[in-house]
C-alpha positions in Angstrom: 65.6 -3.1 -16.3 64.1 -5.5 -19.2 64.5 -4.9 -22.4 61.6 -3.2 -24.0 61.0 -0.6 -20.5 61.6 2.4 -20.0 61.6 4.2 -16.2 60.9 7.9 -15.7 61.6 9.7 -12.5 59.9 7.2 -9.4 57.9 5.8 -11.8 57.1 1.8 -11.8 58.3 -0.3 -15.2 55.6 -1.2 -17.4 56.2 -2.9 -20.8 55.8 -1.4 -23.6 52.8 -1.6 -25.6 52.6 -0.4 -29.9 55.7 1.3 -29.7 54.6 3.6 -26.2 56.8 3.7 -23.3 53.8 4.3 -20.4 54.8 6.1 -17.2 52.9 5.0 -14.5 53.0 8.2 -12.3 49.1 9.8 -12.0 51.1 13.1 -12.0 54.3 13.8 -12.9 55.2 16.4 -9.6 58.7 16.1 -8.7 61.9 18.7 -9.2 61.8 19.5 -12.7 62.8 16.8 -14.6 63.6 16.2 -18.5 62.6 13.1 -20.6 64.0 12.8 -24.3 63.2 9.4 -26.0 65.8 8.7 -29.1 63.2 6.6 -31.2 59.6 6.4 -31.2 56.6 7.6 -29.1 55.8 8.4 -25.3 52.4 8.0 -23.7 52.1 9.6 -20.3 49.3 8.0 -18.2 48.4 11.1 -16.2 49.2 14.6 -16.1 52.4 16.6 -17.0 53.4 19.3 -14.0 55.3 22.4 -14.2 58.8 22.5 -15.3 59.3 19.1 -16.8 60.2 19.1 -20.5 59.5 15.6 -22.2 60.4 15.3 -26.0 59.5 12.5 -28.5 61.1 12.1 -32.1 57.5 10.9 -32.9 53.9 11.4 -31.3 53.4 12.3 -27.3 50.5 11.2 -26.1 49.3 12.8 -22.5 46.4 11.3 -20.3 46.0 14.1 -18.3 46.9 17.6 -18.5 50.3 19.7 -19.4 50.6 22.4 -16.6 53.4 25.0 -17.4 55.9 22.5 -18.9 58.0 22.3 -22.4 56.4 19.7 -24.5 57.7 18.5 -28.1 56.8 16.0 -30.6 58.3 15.2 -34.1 54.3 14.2 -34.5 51.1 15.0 -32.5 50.6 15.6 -29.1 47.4 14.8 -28.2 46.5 15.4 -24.5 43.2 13.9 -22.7 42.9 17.0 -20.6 43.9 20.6 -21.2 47.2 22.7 -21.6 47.5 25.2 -18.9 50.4 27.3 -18.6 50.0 30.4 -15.8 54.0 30.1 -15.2 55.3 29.7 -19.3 56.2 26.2 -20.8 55.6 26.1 -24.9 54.0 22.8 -26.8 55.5 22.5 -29.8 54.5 19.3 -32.5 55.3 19.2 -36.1 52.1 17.5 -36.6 48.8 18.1 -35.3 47.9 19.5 -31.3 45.0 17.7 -29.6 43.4 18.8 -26.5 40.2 19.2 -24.4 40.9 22.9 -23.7 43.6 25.5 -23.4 44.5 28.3 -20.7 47.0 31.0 -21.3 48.8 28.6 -23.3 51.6 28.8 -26.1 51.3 26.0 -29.3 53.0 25.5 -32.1 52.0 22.8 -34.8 53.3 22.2 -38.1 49.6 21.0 -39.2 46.1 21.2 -37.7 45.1 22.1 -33.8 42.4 20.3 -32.1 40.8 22.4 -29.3 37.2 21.3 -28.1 36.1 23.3 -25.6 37.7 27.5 -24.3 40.6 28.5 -26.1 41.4 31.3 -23.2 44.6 34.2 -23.6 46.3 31.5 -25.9 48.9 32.1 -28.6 48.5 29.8 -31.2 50.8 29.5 -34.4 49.6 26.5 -36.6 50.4 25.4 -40.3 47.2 24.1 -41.0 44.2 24.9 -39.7 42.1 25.5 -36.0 39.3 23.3 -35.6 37.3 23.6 -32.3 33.7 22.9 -32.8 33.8 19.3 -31.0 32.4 21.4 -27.6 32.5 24.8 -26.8 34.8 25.7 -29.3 35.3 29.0 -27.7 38.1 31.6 -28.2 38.4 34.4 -25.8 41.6 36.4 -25.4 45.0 35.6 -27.1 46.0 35.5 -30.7 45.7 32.5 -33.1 47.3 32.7 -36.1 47.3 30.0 -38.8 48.1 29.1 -42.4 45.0 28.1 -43.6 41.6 28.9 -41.7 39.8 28.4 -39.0 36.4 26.6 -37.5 35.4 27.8 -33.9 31.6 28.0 -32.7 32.5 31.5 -30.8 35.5 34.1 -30.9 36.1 37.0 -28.3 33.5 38.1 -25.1 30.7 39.9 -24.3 33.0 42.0 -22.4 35.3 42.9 -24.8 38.2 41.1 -24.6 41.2 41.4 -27.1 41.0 38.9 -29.1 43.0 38.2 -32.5 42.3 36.1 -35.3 44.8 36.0 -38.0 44.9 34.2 -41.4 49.0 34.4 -42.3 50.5 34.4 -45.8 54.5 34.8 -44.7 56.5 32.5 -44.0 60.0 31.4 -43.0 61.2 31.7 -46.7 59.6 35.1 -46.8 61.8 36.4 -44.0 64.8 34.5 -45.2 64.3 36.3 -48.6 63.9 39.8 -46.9 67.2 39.3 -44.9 69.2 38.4 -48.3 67.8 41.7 -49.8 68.4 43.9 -46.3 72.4 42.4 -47.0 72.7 43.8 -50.6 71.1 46.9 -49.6 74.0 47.4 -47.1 76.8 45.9 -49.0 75.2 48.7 -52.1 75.0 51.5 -49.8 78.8 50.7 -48.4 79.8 50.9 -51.9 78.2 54.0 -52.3 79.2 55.9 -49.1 83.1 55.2 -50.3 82.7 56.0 -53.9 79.2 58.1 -54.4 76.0 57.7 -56.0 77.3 59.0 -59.6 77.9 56.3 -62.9 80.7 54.5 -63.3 82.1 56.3 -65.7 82.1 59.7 -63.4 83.4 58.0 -60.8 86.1 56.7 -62.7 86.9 59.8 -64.6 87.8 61.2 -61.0 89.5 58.6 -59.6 93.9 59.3 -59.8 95.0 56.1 -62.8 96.8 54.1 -60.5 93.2 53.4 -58.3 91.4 53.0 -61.2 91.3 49.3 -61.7 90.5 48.8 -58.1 87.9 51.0 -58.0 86.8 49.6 -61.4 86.7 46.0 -59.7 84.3 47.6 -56.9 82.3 49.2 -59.3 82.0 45.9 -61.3 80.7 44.0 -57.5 78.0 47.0 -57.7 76.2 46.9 -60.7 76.1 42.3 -59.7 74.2 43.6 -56.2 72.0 46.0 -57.7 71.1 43.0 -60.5 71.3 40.6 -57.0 68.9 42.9 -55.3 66.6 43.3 -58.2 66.5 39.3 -58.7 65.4 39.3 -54.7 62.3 41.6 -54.7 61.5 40.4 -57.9 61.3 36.4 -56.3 59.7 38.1 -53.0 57.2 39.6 -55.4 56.2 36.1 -57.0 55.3 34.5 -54.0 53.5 37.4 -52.2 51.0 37.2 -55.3 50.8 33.2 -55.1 50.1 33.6 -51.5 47.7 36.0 -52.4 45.5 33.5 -54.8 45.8 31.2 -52.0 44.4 33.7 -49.3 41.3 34.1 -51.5 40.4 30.7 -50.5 41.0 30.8 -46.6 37.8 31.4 -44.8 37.4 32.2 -40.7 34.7 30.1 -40.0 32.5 31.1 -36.9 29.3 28.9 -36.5 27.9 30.5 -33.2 28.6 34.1 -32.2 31.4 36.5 -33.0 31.4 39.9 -30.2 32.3 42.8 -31.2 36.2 44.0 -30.4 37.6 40.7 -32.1 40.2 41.5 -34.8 40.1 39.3 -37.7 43.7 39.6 -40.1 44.2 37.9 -43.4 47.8 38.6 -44.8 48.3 42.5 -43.0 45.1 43.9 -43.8 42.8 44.1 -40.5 39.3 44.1 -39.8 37.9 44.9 -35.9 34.4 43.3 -35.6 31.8 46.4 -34.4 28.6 44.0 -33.6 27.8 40.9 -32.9 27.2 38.8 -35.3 25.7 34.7 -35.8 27.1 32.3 -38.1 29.7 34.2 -39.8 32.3 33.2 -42.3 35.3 36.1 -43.3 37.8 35.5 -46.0 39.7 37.6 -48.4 38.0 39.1 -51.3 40.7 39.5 -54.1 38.5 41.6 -56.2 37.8 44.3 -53.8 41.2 43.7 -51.8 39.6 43.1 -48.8 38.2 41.5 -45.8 34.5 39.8 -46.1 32.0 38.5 -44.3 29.4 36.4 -45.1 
């Protein structure tokens, strides 16, 4: 093989062009096979089948579709066709998701997703935001949640169907936080289980001499995780109201129709939608603590 090609699979050699290794298969539809590039970006020429798993420290870049397969990109994907996924598989970019349409899919992006036409039974966790107003721009089923707003031209059915809308204000550093503070609880309430609930002083003035600088030692570790804990809820506090002025300017944009039986979320207060309504836009009121629509 030539330096500067790459070969996947049965596919034929091709040179590569800006950086793109291009594999010439029209569909990739052999045993399930894995294709991890060190450096740089992949373009696939047609369509990725199920059980394959192609990774790409920067952007992949799909001509056709992505059928129940493991897709991840240290950039974009952006994919020609649509991302179907009736027997599992996951996309997952750190930078933006681009595709025609979407069917019972699973996507992760660390910034904006790209849909242009149904958005159907999909699970959709983005950083950014959801833009699909290119085409049909239609979610029906699933649950998209994202970081800051959405665009669609229609969400949920005529019939009914669940569908979710959520504007999220945790994060990982949220959960991370919690976790700390669930520990101190536990390492507190160990403490206290041993020695009781009563001061210091009471507990020492029960304890026999010869225990009492041990005990003293433990009841010294004490009063640092109840200041520990305290310093926790008090950081978990600061960013739940920062997130909070951000929510307040997050909007759910729907330009066309929204159906009645679509649930709209911003932070953990809920909304279900009881008519159908054109052109609406939702966001979070901070005055009234609630959800709008306008």
């Amino acid at each position: 093989m030539k330096q500067g090609e790459r070969r996947h699979g049965h596919g034929k050699r091709h040179p590569v062009g800006n950086g793109l290794p291009d594999y010439s298969p029209a569909t990739w539809t052999s045993h399930p096979a894995t294709s991890k590039l060190e450096h740089g970006s992949v373009k696939i020429l047609g369509s990725i089948q199920a059980g394959f798993i192609v990774t790409a420290p920067k952007h992949v870049i799909v001509g056709g579709s992505i059928e129940s397969a493991t897709v991840e990109a240290g950039g974009n994907i952006e994919v020609s066709g649509g991302i179907l996924m009736p027997e599992g598989g996951k996309i997952r970019a750190r930078g933006d998701v681009i595709a025609n349409y979407t069917t019972n899919a699973l996507i992760e992006a660390g910034g904006d997703v790209h849909i242009a036409n149904d958005i159907t039974n999909t699970e959709i966790h983005a950083e950014g935001h959801l833009f699909a107003t290119r085409g049909k721009g239609h979610v029906q089923g699933g649950h998209i949640v994202t970081a800051k707003g959405m665009s669609i031209n229609e969400a949920g059915s005529d019939l009914g169907v669940a569908t979710n809308l959520t504007v999220r204000i945790d994060s990982a550093e949220d959960e991370h936080l919690r976790q700390k503070r669930l520990k101190v609880k536990q390492a507190i309430t160990k403490i206290n289980d041993a020695l009781g609930n009563d001061s210091a002083e009471a507990i020492l003035k029960r304890t026999p001499p010869k225990k009492r600088v041990a005990v003293a030692e433990v009841l010294k570790h004490r009063i640092h995780l109840i200041a520990r804990r305290k310093e926790i809820s008090e950081q978990i506090n600061q960013i739940q109201l920062a997130r909070q002025e951000k929510l307040a300017g997050i909007k759910i944009k729907v330009n066309r129709l929204l159906h009645p039986g679509t649930t709209i979320k911003f932070g953990a207060k809920s909304h279900i939608v009881a008519r159908q309504t054109e052109s609406s836009v939702l966001y979070w009121d901070e005055n009234s603590r609630n959800i709008v629509t306008a």
